[in-house]
C-alpha positions in Angstrom: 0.0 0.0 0.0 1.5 3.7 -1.2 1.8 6.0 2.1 0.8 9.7 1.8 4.2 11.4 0.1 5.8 13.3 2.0 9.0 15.7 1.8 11.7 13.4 2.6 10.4 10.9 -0.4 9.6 13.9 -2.6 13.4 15.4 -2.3 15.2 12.0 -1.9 13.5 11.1 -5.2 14.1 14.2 -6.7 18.0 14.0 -5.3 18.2 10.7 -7.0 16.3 10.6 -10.1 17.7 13.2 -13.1 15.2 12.9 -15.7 12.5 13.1 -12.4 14.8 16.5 -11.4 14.6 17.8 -14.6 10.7 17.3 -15.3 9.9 18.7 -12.0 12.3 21.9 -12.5 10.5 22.8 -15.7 6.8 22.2 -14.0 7.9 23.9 -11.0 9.2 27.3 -13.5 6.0 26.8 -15.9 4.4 27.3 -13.0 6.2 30.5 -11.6 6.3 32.2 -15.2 2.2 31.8 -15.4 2.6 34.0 -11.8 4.8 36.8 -13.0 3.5 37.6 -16.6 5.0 40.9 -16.5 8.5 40.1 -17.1 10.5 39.7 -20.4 12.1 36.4 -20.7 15.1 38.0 -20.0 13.9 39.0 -16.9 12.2 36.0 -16.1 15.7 34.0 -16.8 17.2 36.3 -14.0 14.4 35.9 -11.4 14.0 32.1 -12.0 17.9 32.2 -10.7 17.0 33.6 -7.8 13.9 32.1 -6.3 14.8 28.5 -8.0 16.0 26.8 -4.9 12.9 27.8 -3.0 10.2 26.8 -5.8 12.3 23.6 -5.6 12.3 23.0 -1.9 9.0 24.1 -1.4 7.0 22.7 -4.3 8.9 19.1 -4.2 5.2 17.6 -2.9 3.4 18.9 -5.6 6.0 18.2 -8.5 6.2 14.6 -7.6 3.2 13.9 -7.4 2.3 15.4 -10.8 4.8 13.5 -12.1 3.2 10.4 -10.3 0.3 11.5 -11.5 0.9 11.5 -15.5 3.2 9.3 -15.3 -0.2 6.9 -14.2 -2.0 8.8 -17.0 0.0 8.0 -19.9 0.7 4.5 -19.0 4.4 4.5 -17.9 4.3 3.6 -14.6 6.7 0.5 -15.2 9.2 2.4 -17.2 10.1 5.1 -14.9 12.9 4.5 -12.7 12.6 1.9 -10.2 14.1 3.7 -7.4 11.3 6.8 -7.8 8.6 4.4 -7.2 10.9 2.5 -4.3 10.8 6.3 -2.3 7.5 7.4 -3.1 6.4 4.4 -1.7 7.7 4.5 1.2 
């Protein structure tokens, strides 16, 4: 049975899963860019460089778990990383 995820799982499997990382990064700036539509790109590039780590940290829940969640949607549950769904599991 899956236990509620919490932040340890959510930043262990984001510590140890790249292409997990990676996903969640560009969710997690999608995300931020729909909240500050007033900046350039350039501008954005320069803010997203500064509030990153924070937007990581504190959205790791909510990253994971989208990805759990399309992952389950488009049918790829058994080909992403074993050790992601070892942690979430936990």
């Amino acid at each position: 049975m899956n236990m509620p995820l919490n932040m340890h799982a959510a930043r262990t499997a984001l510590n140890q899963d790249d292409e997990l990382r990676q996903w969640a990064e560009a969710w997690l700036k999608n995300k931020e860019r729909a909240v500050v539509k007033d900046l350039t790109d350039e501008e954005f590039d320069k803010h997203w460089l500064y509030v990153r780590p924070e937007r990581m940290h504190e959205g790791a829940i909510e990253a994971v778990a989208a990805y759990r969640e399309r992952t389950q949607e488009t049918s790829l549950l058994h080909s992403a990383p074993s050790i992601f769904w070892d942690i979430v599991s936990l």
